[in-house]
N, C-alpha and C positions, 0 to 999 in steps of 0.2 A: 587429398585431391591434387591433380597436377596443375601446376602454373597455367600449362598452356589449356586447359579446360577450363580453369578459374577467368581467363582471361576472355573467351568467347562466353563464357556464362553471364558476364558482368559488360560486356561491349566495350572491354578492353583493351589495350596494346600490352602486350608482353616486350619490355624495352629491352630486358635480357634475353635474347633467344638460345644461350648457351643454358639457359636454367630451366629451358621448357618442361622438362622432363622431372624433375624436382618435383618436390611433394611435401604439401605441409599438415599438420597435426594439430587442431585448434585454432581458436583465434582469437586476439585481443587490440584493445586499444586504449592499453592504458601500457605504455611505460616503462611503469614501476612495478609491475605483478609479469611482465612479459618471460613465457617460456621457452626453452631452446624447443627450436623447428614450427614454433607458432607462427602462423598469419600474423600481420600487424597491420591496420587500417590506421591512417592518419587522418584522423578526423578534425575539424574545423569546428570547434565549438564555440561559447560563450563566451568563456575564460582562456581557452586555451587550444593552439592549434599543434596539432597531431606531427603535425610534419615538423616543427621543428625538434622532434625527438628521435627521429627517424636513425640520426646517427647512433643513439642510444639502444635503441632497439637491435640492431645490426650485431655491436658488440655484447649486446647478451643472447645471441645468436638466434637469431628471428630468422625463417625460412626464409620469408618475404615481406614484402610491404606493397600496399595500395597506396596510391600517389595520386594527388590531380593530375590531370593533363597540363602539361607545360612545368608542373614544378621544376624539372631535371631538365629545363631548356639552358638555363648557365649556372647547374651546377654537377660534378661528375657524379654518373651513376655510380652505388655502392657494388664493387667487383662479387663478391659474398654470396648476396644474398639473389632472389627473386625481386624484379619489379615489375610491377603491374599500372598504367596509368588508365584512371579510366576520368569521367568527366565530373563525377560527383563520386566521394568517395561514402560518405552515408547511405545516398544510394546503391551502391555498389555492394556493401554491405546488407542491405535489405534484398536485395535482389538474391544475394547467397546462403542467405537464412530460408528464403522463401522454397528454394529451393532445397535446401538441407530436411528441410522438414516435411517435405512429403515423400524424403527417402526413407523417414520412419514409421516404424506400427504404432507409434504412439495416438490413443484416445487422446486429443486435445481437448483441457479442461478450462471454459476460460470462466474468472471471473473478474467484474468489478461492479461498480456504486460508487456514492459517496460516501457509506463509511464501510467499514469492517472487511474492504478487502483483504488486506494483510492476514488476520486472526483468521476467516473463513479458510483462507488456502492453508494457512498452518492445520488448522482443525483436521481440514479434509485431508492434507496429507497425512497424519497419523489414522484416521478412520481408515484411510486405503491401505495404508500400510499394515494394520493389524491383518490384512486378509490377502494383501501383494504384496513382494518383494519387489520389485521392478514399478516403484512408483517415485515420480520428479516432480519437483516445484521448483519454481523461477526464484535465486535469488535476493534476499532483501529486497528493495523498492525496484528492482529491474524490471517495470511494466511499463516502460514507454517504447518510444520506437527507438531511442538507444539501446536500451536497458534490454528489451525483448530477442532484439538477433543475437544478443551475447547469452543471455540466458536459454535460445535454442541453439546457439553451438556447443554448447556444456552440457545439450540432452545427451544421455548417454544410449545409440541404438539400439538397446533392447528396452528401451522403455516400452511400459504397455500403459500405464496413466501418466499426462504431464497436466498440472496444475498450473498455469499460466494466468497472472495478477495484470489486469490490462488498465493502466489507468491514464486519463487524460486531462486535456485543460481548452483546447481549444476546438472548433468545428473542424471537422472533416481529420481528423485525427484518428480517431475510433477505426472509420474505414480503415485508411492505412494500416492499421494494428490486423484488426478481423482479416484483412485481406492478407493479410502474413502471417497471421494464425490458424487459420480456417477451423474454427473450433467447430466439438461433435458436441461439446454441452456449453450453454453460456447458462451461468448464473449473473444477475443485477438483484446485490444483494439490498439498495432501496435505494433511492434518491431525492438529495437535497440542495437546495440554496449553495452550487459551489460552483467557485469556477465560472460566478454570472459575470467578471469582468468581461469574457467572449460569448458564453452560452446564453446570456441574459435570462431566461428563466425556468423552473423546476422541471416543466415541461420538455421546453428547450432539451434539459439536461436528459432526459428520461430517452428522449428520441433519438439523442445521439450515442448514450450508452446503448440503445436496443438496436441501432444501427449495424452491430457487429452479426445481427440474424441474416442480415443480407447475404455476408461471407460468408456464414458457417457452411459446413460440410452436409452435404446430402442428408436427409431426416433429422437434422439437427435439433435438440432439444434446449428447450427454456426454460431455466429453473427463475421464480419471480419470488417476489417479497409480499402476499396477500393480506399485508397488515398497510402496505403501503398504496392507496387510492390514487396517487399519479402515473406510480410504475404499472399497476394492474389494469389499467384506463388505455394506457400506452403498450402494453404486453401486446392487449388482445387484437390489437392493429398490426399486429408483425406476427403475433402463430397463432392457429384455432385452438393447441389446447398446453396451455402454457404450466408447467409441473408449480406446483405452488407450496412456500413455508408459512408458518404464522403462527400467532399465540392468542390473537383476539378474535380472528375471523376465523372461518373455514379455510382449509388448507390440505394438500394430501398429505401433508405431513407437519404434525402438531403436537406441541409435549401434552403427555397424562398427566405430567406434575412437575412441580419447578418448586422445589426449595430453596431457602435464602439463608446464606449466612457471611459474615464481612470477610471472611477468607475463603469461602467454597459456595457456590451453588452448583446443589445433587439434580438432574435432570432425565426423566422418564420419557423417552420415544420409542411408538411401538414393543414397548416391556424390555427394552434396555434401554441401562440407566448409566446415566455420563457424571462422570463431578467435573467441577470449571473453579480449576483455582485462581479467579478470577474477578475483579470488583464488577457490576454492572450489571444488570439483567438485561441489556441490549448484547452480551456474552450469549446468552439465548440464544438471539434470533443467528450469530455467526455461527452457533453449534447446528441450529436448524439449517441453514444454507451445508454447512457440509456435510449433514447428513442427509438431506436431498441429492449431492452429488454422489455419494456412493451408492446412494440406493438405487438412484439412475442409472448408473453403469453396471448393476450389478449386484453388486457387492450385499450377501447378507452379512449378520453379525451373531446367526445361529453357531453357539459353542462357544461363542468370544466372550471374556471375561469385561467388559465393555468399562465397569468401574476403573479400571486398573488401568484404559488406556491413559497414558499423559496426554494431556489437552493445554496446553502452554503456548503462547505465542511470541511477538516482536517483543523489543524491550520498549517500557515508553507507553504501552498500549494496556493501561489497567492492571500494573503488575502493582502488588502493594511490597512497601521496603518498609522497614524498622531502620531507623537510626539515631542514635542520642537520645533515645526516650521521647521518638516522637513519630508517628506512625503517616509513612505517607501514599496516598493512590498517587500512582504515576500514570496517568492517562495523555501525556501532554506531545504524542508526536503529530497529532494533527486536528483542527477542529470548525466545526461548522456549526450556526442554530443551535439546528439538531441535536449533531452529537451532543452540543453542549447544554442542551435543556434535559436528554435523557440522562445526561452524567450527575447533573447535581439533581437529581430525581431521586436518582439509584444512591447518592453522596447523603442525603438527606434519610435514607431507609437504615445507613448503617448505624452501629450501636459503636459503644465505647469510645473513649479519648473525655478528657475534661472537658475538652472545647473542640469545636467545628470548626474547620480554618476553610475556606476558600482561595485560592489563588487564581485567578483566571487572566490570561493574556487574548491578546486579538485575535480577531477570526480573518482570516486575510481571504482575497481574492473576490470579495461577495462584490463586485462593482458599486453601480451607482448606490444601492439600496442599502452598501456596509453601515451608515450612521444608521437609518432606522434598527438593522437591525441587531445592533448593540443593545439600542435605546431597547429594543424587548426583551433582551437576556436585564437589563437592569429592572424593569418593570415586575418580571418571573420573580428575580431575586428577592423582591419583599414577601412572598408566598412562601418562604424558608426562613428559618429561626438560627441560621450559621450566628456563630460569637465575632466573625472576624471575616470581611471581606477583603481582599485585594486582588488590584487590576492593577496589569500592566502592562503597557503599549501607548502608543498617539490615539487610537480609536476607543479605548475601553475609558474614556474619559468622559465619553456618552454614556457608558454604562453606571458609571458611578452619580452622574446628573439623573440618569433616569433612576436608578435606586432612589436616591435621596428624595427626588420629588413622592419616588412611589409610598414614602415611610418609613426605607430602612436610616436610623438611627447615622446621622455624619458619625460619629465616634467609631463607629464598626466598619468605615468605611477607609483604604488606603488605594493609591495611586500613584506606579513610580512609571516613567518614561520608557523603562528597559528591563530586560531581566538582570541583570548583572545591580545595577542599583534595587532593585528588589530584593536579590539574596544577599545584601549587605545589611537592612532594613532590616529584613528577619532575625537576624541573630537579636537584635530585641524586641520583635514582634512574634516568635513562637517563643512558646514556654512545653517545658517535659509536659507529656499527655496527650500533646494536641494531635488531631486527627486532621491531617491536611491533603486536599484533593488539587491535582497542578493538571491545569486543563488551558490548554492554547493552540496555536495552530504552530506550525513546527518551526515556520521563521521569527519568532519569540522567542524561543531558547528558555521556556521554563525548567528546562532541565537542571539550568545555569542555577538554580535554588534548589534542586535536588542536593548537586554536587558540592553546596555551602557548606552540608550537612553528613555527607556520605564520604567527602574528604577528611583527609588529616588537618587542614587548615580551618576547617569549619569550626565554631566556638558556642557551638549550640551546647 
């Protein structure tokens, strides 16, 4: 695109008039990854503003930059490159995604929820991919309204599916995403207790994910979760006839069979059969949502060897790792309730290790209601016969009072303030055998006890 388009596109001043005619290739705003002849947007964030990098950018040969208005009032413009001032530069940037993306053929795939975003869009880009070559996802966690315009300037124009991960935190957020996405399919793959610091409740939550129906694209379709009674309560107020997954209820699309085993479950839809090397049977319901989006757009799997697709997702998300003679589910890049009642569900079903270990960190973001509900993840936890509990955060000190009161044994019980003092603890709190599940929400850093173990320095 030319500067001087970029700059009427966005209600810009092009400050360089000798660079109108210039043209850039990409876009970024980060820095450190910037490529020669890129856009660079100098953004104003949390931690760190855009603009004092500008210089940096320039000399690794950035076509242009987006500026606020007034930045370059007493300082000299860069001779080099393109400059663009407009008034908001995130805006600006939104504005040019918005527009990039309806120069594509791409089927816009959006999904989100409270959980299993991630794994759904990995799932379903492999299911598209065994049948399209020209199929895009957004990625890592790029589903916000940062994350989203960079992850649709990296669509590559001949796409025909892009799978798009939309996810949010506060009111009136969604819109702005949906209205920049204008999705031809939304999948909400359920919802839960998250994010009620601003959404306040499930509901709340449900209306505002389904919110993105508004913007979708002409006949826009709805894939729902019909095991989930707030989503499907809430569905049918936004479309009349909303495509549905499920495993307990009625659903247009439901498995024939679901086998279980601590390293695979084999899963039967429509007479193809998936493996999920994968801990969880809520892995299910993400294989169900992505198999609802291919089918939706299309896509059979008549001829396809369907076992043999790879079904793997994020790191962090229910991978299970071997280390030091001790076997551990990694579930811990984000958590809710929810997630966390179906995990040690599915934690409790599995077989082998000498002993059951528990780790569980805080559930962040649940507002006023976070002590309640700890205090019921502690209550659940006496309903399971684990050798070894621990909690770790300021908040899960509710959950070891509610344990205790519920019956579970103080001996079985441990609590350290952090992760880092946690994976110190361990080196003499697991023994070779143990079967350990690390389940928290992502700013806990359970990881931080993964890598006690999975390092060189670790002494397990």
């Amino acid at each position: 695109m030319r500067f001087d388009t970029l700059a009427n596109m966005t209600g810009g001043q092009l400050r360089t008039a000798e660079h109108r005619d210039r043209t850039f290739t990409g876009v970024s705003t980060d820095s450190r990854t910037i490529e020669s002849g890129q856009l660079f947007f100098a953004i104003r964030g949390e931690r760190n503003d855009g603009h004092k990098f500008i210089d940096q950018v320039v000399s690794r040969g950035a076509a242009g930059v987006v500026a606020e208005r007034g930045y370059f009032t007493d300082k000299p413009l860069p001779s080099s490159v393109a400059v663009v001032e407009v008034a908001d530069t995130h805006t600006a940037m939104i504005q040019l995604a918005a527009e990039y993306v309806q120069t594509t053929r791409a089927k816009r795939l959006g999904i989100t929820g409270s959980n299993g975003k991630t794994t759904t869009k990995e799932f379903a880009y492999r299911l598209l991919s065994a049948r399209s070559g020209d199929v895009y996802r957004s990625p890592g966690n790029f589903n916000n309204l940062f994350g989203i315009p960079l992850a649709l300037f990296a669509m590559p124009a001949n796409t025909r599916y892009a799978l798009l991960e939309m996810g949010i935190s506060v009111p009136g957020e969604m819109a702005r995403l949906a209205s920049l996405i204008r999705p031809h399919v939304l999948t909400v793959t359920n919802v839960g207790p998250t994010h009620l610091e601003f959404l306040k409740t499930v509901p709340d939550v449900a209306r505002e994910k389904l919110l993105a129906m508004k913007y979708a694209a002409p006949q826009g379709s709805l894939i729902v979760n019909a095991d989930d009674p707030v989503l499907m309560a809430e569905a049918k107020r936004v479309h009349p006839h909303p495509i549905t997954f499920g495993i307990e209820n009625n659903a247009d699309y439901r498995p024939e069979s679901i086998r279980q085993s601590n390293a695979t479950t084999t899963v039967a839809i429509e007479s193809n059969v998936f493996r999920l090397p994968l801990f969880g049977q809520y892995q299910v319901y993400n294989l169900l949502a992505a198999y609802a989006i291919a089918r939706t757009v299309g896509c059979s799997f008549d001829g396809v060897d369907t076992e043999n697709i790879v079904l793997d997702t994020a790191a962090m998300r229910g991978e299970l790792i071997e280390a030091r003679g001790l076997t551990f589910v990694a579930d811990c890049y984000n958590a809710n309730p929810e997630s966390v009642k179906a995990g040690l569900a599915s934690f409790t079903r599995m077989s082998g290790g000498q002993r059951k270990v528990v780790v569980l960190g805080d559930m962040l973001e649940l507002g006023d209601g976070a002590v309640g509900y700890h205090q019921e993840i502690g209550s659940r936890l006496a309903a399971f016969d684990f050798d070894l509990i621990i909690m770790v955060g300021p908040m899960s000190k509710h959950v070891v009072a509610s344990a205790a009161a519920s019956g579970v044994a103080v001996s079985r019980l441990h609590h350290f303030k952090d992760a880092q003092a946690c994976a110190e603890a361990c080196d003499g709190l697991l023994v070779a055998g143990d079967l350990v599940y690390l389940k928290g929400s992502r700013g806990i850093g359970l990881e931080t006890v993964l890598k006690r173990f999975t390092s060189r320095e670790g002494k397990a």
